[in-house]
C-alpha positions in Angstrom: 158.6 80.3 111.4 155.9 78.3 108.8 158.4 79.3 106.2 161.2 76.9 108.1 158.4 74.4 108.0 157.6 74.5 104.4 160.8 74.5 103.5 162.0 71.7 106.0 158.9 69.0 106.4 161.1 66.8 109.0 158.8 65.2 111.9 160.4 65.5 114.9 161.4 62.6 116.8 161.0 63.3 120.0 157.8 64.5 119.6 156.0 61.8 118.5 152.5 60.6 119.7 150.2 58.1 119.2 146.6 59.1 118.3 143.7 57.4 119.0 140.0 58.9 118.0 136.7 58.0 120.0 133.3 59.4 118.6 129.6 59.5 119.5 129.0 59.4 115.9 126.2 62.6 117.0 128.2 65.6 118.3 131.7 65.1 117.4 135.1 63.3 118.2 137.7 63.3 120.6 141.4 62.4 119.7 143.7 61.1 122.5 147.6 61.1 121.7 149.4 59.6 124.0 153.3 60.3 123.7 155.8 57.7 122.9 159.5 57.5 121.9 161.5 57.2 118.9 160.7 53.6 119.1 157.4 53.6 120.0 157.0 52.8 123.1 155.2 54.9 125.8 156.9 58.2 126.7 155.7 59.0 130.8 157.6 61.7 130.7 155.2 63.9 128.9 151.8 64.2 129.4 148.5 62.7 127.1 146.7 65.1 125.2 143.0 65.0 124.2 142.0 67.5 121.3 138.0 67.4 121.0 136.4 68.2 117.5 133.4 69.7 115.9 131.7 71.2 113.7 129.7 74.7 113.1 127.4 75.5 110.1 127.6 78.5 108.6 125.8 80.5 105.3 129.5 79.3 103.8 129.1 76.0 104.8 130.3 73.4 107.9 133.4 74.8 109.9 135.9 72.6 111.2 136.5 72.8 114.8 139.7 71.8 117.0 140.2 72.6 120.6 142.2 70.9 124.1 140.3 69.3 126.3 141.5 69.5 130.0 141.4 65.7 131.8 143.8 62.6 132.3 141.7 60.3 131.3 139.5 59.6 128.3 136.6 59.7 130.6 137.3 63.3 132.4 138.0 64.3 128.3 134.3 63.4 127.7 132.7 65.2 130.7 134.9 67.8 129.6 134.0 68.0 125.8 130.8 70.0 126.3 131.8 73.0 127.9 135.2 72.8 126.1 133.6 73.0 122.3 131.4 75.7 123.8 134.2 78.1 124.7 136.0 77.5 121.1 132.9 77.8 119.1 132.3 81.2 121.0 136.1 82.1 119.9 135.1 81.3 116.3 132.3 83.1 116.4 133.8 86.0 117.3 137.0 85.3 115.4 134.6 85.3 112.4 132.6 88.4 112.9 136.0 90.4 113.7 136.8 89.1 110.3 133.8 90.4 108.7 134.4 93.6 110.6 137.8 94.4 108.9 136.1 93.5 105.4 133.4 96.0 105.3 135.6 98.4 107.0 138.3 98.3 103.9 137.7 100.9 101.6 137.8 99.4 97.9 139.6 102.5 95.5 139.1 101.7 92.0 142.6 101.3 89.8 143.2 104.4 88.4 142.2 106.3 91.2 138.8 108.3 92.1 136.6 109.4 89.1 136.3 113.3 88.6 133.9 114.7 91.2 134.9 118.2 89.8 137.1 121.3 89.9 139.9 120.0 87.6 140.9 118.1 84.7 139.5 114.8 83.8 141.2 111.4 86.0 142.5 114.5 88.7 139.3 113.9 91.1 138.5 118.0 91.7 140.3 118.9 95.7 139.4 115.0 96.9 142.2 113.0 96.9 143.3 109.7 98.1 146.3 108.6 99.4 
């Protein structure tokens, strides 16, 4: 499916919305898109959306952070925005060490396979052998 977007970068029409961003200028930003038509006018039909942002440092550096806050209005979005960027830094967090995980756990063979530990001809690695 991101294939058929790369190779077909069309917006989508009737998914259009308007965005609108609010910060504290301290902790982060929240983005409200509100939908609207083809035309641009207001679309009632679906609902607003507010997507909160932040930001965690890490030894690699600052981490961009996206995540949906519940609320229909900018203030519920607000008084949700605390316990909302709690729950998705948590995620990354984990989502991070999971990654670190799986890259220690890789065993790293050297091209031309395992040096000679003995028992056989030079290159043939003795009875040891890797897949």
């Amino acid at each position: 499916m991101a294939d058929e977007h790369a190779q077909d970068p069309q917006m989508d029409a009737d998914s259009l919305y308007l965005e609108e961003t609010f910060t504290d200028r301290k902790v982060g930003a929240i983005r409200r898109l509100s939908p609207v038509k083809r035309d641009g006018s207001p679309d009632s039909a679906r609902p607003v959306l507010f997507i909160g942002q932040a930001e965690i440092m890490t030894n690699m550096g600052p981490v961009p952070i996206n995540f949906e806050i519940e609320g229909q209005s900018l203030e519920e979005a607000v008084t949700g925005f605390s316990a909302a960027a709690t729950a998705a830094i948590e995620r990354t967090v984990q989502q991070i060490q999971e990654m670190r995980r799986q890259a220690a756990s890789q065993l790293v063979v050297p091209q031309g396979g395992m040096p000679n530990l003995g028992g056989g001809p030079p290159g043939h690695g003795g009875k040891i052998q890797m897949p």
